[in-house]
C-alpha positions as CSV (number, residue, x, y, z in Angstrom):
1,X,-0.7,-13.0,-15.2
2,X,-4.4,-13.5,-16.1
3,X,-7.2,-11.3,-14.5
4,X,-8.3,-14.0,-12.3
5,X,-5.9,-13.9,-10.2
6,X,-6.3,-10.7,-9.4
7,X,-9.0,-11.1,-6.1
8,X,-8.7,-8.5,-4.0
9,X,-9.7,-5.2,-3.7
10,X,-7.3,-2.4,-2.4
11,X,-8.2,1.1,-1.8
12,X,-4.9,3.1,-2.2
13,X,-4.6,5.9,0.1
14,X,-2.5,9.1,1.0
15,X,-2.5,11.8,3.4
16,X,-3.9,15.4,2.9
17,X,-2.0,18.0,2.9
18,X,-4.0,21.1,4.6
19,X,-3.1,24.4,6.0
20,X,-2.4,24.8,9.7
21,X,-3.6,28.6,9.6
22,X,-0.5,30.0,9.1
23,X,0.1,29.3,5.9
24,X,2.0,26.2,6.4
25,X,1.5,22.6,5.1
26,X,1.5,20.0,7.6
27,X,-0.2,16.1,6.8
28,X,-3.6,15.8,7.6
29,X,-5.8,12.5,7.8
30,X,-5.7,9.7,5.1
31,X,-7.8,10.2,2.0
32,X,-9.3,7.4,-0.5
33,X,-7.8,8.2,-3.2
34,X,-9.0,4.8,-5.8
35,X,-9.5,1.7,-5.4
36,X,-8.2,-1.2,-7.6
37,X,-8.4,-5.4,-8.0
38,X,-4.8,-6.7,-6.9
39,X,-3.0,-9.8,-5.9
40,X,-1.6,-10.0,-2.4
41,X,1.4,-12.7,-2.1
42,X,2.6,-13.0,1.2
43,X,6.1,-13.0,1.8
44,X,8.2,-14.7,5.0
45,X,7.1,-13.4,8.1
46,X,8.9,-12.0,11.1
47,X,9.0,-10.1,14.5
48,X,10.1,-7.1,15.6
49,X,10.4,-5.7,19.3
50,X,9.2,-2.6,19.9
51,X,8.2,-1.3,23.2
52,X,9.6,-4.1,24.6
53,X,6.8,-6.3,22.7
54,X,7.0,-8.4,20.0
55,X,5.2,-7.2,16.7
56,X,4.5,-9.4,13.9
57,X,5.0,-7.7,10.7
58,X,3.9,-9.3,7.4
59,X,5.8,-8.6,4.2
60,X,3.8,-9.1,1.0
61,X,3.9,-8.4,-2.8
62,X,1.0,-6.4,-4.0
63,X,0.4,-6.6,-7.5
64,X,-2.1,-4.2,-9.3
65,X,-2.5,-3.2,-12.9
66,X,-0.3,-0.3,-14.7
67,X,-2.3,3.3,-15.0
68,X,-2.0,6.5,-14.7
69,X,-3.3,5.9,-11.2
70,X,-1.3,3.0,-9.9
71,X,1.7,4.9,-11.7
72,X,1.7,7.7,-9.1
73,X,1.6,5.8,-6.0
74,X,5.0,6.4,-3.4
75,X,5.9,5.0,-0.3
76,X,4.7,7.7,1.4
77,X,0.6,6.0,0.4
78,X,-0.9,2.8,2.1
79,X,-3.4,0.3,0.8
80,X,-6.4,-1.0,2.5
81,X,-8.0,-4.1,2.0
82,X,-11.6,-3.7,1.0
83,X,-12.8,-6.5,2.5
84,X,-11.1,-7.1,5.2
85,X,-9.7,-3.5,6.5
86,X,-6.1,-4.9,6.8
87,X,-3.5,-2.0,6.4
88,X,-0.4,-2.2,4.2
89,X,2.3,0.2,4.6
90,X,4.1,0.9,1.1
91,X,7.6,0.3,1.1
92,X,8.7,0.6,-2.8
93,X,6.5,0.2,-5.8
94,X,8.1,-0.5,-9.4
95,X,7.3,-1.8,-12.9
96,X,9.2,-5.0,-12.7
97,X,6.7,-7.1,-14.6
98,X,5.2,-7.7,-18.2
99,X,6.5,-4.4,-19.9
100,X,4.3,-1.5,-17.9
101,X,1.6,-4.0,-17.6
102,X,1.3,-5.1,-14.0
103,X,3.3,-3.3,-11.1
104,X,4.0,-5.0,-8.2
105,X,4.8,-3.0,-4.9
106,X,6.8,-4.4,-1.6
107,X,4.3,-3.6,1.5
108,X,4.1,-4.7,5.3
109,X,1.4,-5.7,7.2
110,X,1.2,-5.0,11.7
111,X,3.4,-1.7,11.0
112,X,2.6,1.4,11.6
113,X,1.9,3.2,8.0
C-alpha cells in the first residue's frame, strides 16, 4: 500500500479513567489520545432495529500505519474522523497486512461507541 492512499485523518480516542471520590475507577469522558492518516474502505451495509427504529450501521476497514501508538489500540477506543466528525466504533484491530507494517481494524459507523 503506498502513502497515497492513505487520506484521511483519524483521531483515535479512549475513555478516562478517573476517581469517583471513593477511591474507585469508573470511565469518564473520551480523550484525544493521537491522531493518524488512514484508509477507510467501506464494507456492506445494513440495518438494525433498535427501539423499534431502524438504524443504519456502516461497517468499514480502517487501515493506519504500525507504531507503538496504533499498536495499543483495543476495542474498547473509537476513531473520529477529522474532517468530517463521523464516529467509528472499534470492533477488532490486528496486524493482518505487510509484516507489522500497516494494521487494519474492523469498525462500525451509526452505532453507539
Amino acid at each position: 500500500m503506498t502513502a497515497g492512499r492513505l487520506r484521511e485523518r483519524l483521531t483515535f480516542q479512549r475513555r478516562a479513567p478517573i476517581d469517583d471520590g471513593y477511591g474507585n475507577p469508573v470511565t469518564g469522558d473520551w480523550e484525544d489520545r493521537f491522531t493518524v492518516a488512514a484508509r477507510v474502505k467501506p464494507s456492506k451495509g445494513g440495518e438494525t432495529v433498535l427501539a423499534r427504529r431502524l438504524q443504519g450501521v456502516q461497517p468499514v476497514v480502517i487501515t493506519v500505519r504500525s507504531s507503538t501508538e496504533t499498536r495499543s489500540v483495543t476495542p474498547d477506543w473509537r476513531a473520529v474522523d477529522a474532517r468530517t466528525g463521523t464516529v467509528y466504533a472499534l470492533r477488532s484491530a490486528a496486524d493482518m497486512v505487510e509484516k507489522n507494517a500497516y494494521i487494519e481494524m474492523l469498525a462500525e459507523s451509526g452505532v453507539a461507541s
